[in-house]
N, C-alpha and C positions, 0 to 999 in steps of 0.2 A: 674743695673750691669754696671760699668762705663768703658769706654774704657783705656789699660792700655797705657801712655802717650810714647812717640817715650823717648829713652836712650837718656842719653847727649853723644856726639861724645867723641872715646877711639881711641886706635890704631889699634882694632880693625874692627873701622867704616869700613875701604878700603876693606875687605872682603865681606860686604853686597851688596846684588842683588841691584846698581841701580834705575835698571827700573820696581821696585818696590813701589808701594806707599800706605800709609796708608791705609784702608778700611772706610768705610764710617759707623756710627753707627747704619745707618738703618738699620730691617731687612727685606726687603722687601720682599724673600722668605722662611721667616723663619727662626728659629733656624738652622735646622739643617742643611739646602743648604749653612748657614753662615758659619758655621763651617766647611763644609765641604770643601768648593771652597774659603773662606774667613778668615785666621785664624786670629788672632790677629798682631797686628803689632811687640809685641815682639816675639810670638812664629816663626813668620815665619823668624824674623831676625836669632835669636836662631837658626832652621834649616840648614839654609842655611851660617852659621859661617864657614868657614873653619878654620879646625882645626891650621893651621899653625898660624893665628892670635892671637889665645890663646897664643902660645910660645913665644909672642912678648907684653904679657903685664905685667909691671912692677908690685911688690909687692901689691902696694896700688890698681893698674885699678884690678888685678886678684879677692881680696876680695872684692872690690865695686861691679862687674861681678856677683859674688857668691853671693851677698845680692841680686840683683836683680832677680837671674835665683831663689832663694827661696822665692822671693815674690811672681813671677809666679806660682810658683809651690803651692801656699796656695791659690792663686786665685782659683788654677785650683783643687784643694781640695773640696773647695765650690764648685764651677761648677759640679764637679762631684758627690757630697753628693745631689744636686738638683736633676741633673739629674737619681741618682741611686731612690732615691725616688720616681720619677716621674716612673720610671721603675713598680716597686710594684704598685704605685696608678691604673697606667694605666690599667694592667692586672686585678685586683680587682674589679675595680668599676662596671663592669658589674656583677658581680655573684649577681646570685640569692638563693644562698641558702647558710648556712654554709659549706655544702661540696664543692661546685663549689669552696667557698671562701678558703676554704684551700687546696683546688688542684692550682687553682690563683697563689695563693702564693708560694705556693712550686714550680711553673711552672717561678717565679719570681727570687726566688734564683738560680735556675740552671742555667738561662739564662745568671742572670750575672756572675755566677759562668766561666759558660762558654765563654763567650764573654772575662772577664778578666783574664781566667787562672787561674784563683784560688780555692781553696777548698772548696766544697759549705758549710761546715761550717764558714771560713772565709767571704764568701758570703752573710750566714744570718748576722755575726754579722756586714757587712758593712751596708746592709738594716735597720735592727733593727737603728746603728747608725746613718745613713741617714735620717731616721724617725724622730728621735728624736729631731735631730741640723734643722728639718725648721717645724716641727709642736712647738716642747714644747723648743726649745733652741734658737730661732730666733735671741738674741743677739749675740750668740756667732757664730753662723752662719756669720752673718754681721763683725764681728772681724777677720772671719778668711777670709772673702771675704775680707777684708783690710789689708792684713799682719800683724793684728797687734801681731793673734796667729796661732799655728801652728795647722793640722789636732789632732796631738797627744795632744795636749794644753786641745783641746777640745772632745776627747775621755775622758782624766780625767774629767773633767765638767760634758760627762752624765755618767760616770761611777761611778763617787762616790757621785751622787746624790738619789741614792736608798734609799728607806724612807723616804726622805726630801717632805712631802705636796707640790701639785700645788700652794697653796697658797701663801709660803714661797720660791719655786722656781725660782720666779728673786731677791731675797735679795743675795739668794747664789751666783748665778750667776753673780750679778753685781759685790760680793764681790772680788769673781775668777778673773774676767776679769781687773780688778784695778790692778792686782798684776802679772796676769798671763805672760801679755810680759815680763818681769826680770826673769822670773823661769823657770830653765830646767824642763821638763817633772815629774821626780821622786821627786823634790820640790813642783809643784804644786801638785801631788798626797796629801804628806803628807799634804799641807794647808786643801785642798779642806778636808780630809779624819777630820780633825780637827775640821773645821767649820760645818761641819757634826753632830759631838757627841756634839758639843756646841748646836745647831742647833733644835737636837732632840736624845733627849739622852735617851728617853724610846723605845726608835725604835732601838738600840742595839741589844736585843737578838731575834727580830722579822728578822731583817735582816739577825742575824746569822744562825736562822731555815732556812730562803731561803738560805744561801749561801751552807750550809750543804747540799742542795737537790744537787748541783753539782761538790760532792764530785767525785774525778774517779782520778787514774792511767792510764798513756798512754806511749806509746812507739813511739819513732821518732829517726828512721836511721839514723847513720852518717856515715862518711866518716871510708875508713882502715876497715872495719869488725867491729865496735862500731855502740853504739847507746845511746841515752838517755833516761831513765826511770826517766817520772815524777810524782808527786803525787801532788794533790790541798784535801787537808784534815783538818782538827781544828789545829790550832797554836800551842794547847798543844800538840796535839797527834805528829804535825812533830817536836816539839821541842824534845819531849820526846824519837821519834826515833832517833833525830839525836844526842841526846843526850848517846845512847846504843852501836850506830855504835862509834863514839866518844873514847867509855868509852874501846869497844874491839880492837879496834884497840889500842891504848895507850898500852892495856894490851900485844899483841904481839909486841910492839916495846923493842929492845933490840940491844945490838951491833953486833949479828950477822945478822941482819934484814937491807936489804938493802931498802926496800918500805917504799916512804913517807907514813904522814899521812893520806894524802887524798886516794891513793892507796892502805891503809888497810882498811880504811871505805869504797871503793868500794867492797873489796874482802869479809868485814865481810857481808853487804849488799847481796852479793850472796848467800853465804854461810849459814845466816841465812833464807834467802827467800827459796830457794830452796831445800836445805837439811832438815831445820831446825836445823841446827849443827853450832855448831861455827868454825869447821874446815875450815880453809880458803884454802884448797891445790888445784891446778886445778881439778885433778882429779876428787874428788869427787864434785866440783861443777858441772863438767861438765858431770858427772853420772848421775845428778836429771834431763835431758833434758830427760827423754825417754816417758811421757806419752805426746799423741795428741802435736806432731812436725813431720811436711814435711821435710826432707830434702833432696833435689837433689842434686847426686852427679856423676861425668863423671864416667863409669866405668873402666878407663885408672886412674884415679884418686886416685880410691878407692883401686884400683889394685898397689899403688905408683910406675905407669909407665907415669905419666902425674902430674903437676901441679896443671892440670886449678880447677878455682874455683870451689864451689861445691853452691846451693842456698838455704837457708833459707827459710821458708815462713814467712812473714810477716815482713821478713826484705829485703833480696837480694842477692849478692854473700858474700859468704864468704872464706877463704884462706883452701886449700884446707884438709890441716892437720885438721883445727877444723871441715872439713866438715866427713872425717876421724874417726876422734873421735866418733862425735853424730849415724854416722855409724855404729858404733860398739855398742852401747846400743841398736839398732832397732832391735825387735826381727825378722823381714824377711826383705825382698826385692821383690820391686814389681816390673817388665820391665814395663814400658809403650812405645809408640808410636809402630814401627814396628818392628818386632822381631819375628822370625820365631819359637825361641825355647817358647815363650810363648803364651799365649792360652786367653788372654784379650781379651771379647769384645767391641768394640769401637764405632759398629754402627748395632740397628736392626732395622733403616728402619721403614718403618709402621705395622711391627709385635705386637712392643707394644706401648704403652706411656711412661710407668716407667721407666726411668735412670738404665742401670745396674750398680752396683758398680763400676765396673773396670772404666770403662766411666765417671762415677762422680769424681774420682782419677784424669783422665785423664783432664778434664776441668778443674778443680782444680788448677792444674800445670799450664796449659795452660793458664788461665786470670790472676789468680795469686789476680784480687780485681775484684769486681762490675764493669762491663763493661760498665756503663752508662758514659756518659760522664763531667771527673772530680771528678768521687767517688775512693776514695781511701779503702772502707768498705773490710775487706779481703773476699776472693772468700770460706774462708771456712766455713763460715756461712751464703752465699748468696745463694739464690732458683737459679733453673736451670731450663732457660726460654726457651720456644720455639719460635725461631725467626716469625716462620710461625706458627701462632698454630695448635696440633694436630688434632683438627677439621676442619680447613680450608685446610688439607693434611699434612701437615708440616710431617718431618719425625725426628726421635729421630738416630739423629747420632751428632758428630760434627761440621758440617757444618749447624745445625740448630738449636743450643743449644749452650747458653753462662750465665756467672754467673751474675745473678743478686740479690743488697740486697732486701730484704723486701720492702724495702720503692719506690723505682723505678722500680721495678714489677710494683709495683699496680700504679705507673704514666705512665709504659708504658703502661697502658692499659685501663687507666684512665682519663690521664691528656689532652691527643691529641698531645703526642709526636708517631712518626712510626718509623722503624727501617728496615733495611734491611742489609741480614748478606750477605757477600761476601768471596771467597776464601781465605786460611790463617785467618777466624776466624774472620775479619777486620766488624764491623759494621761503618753502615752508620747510623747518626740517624739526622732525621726532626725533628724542635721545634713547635708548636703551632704557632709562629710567622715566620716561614717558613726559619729559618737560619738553615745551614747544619753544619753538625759536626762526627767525624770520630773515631773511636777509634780501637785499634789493640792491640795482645796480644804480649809482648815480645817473641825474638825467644829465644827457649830450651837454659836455662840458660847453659853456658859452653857447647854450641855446636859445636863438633868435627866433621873434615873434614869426608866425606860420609864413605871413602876407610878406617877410622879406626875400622871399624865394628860398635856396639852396642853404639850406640852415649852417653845416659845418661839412670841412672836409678835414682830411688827413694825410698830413705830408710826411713822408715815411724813409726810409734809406733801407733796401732791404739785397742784402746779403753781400754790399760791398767794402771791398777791405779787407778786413780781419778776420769776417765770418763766423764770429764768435756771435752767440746769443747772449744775453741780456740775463745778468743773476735777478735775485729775489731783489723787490724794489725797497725793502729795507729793512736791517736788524735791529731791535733793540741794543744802544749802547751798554758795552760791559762795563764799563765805569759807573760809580752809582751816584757821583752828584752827575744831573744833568747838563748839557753843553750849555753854554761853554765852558770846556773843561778847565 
């Protein structure tokens, strides 16, 4: 891993630190004392740039700047695809048993999930990818250690190498890598996906059975009260639907129709999903929301003496008319938090173990997803954990009880992560590797000042219909440019 060389002098040189000088290539303390106390000689130039330099460099230094700050930045791609690797190996290699090894692991993605911010499903597929670019892809590793390609260059690389034999796995690769600095991202997809079927073209509908196993619809919040609904399913089948959404909308365009195209195929898309009717009128779209939906709404709101937003579950706020609306389809209303005219219980102490209903509502609201840290999993399908377990005293109230999914249950109790729960619901949680980490429930969506009486209520639909529960409130899209797609 070779030192990255001092910039040739710009106009912005007069802004760098002086009585700063190169680092020495040793690492006499180590990696990570180097990095720590020693960064590179461009990153810390980088750092320490003031910005006013930048407005003082002409057309050509600003893109030359730009070519350099993305070479670092593929340096440090590599660096961190080692490093995230090394993350997994390290944890792993002691287990003794297949379980240890897949607690390990799982104790591997959250960590980095956690340390990065990110989704611990983004998190597996950074490891997975980390894996892959310095065990089985080593050249393309060393290419993107040299600028010569990008992280995303070489995501296509292992990604459309499914099927293709170890055997024949540096023919591809060498092929890719020939071509790949010239090619935007979505170019070398299509080579790579090319030399593929040339490659190995009985391994076609072998791949297609796997790709079929991760088949799914997911839902991902946007901005304004919107969201996006996507689906990963057979070519034909989305050709086929988009083909029908297509076909009814065309059918309602007319010259009294003021909605583009694309605005009828959203609306025929609702209309057929949730009614099953082709009627596209709000109304009745927004009629088929009454089986298993949360909706929190201010009761100043609901009353149209207030505004404020009303909350969705498994999305967020939304404007309060539509909150309004789904209102009125719920067959009751339930108060939760204090409220003297209601009769919920919220806390029995060491009387029982069992969650009383009211209480499971109430938490609900309350965490809103999986309280572990960085799980987005909705809270309406998570167990409901006892912080302190009920055999080591703990008590079944809210201050001792928080949502957790399936799968980080059984790592909290598992894996040798510990948790301690604090006022306002707010946990504290220990990793195995003894980093702290913190997680809190938002406050009561659209909460009104004390003095306005009865803060929020929740208008609910619960177990009519379909009596289907409510999936995960939302996946990361498998597509990798972001919606819209």
């Amino acid at each position: 891993m070779g030192m990255v060389q001092p910039a040739p002098e710009t106009k912005a040189d007069e802004a760098f630190d002086p009585g700063w000088t190169e680092p020495s290539s040793a690492l006499e303390g180590g990696l990570f004392s180097y990095l720590e106390n020693e960064p590179l000689w461009l990153a810390h130039e980088l750092t320490t740039l003031d910005p006013a330099a930048i407005a003082e460099l002409n057309a050509g230094e600003s893109v030359d700047t730009l070519e350099k700050v993305a070479r670092l930045e593929r340096w440090l791609s590599a660096l961190k695809a080692r490093i995230v690797h090394r993350v997994g190996t390290s944890m792993t290699e002691r287990a003794r048993s297949g379980v240890e090894h897949r607690l390990a692991s799982m104790n591997a993605v959250s960590e980095t999930a956690c340390v990065l911010n990110i989704p611990e499903g983004t998190a597996g597929f950074l490891l997975n990818e980390s894996t892959a670019l310095v065990e089985d892809f080593p050249p393309s590793l060393e290419a993107l250690d040299s600028g010569m390609i990008t992280y995303q260059h070489a995501q296509v690389i292992i990604r459309e190498s499914t099927g293709i034999p170890a055997e024949e796995r540096a023919g591809y690769e060498e092929s890719l890598l020939k071509v790949a600095p010239d090619l935007t991202r979505p170019q070398l997809a299509v080579r790579a996906r090319r030399l593929r079927e040339t490659m190995c073209p009985k391994a076609a509908a072998e791949r297609r059975t796997k790709a079929e196993a991760d088949r799914a619809v997911w839902l991902e919040p946007a901005p304004d009260g919107m969201a996006y609904l996507g689906a990963f399913l057979g070519a034909e089948n989305a050709v086929a639907m988009f083909d029908r959404l297509t076909r009814a909308a065309r059918a309602a365009q007319g010259p009294n129709e003021a909605r583009t195209l694309a605005q009828l195929r959203a609306d025929a898309l609702a209309g057929l999903v949730i009614q099953d009717n082709p009627s596209l009128q709000e109304n009745g779209i927004l009629s088929g929301i009454r089986p298993q939906v949360l909706v929190t709404v201010p009761v100043l709101s609901l009353l149209r003496e207030s505004g404020m937003p009303g909350d969705l579950e498994g999305y967020g706020p939304i404007p309060a008319s539509v909150a309004r609306k789904l209102a009125a389809n719920a067959p009751s209303l339930l108060r939760l938090l204090t409220d003297p005219v209601d009769s919920a219980v919220l806390d029995v102490g060491r009387r029982r173990y069992r969650v009383p209903t009211d209480l499971k509502t109430y938490l609900r609201v309350r965490d809103k997803t999986c309280r572990y840290p960085g799980c987005n999993r909705s809270a309406a399908t998570a167990d409901l954990d006892h912080t302190i377990p009920w055999e080591d005293g703990g008590s079944t109230g809210p201050g001792n009880l928080a949502c957790l999914c399936p799968k980080h249950h059984r790592m909290k109790h598992e894996a040798g992560w510990s948790v301690r729960q604090h006022p306002g619901g707010v946990l504290a949680w220990t990793s195995p590797t003894g980093r702290n980490y913190s997680t809190r429930p938002e406050d009561p969506p659209a909460a009104m000042p004390s003095d306005t009486g009865q803060s929020w209520a929740s208008a609910g639909a619960s177990g009519q219909g379909s009596g289907r529960t409510p999936g995960p409130a939302w996946r990361p899209p498998l597509p990798e440019h972001p919606p819209p797609f």
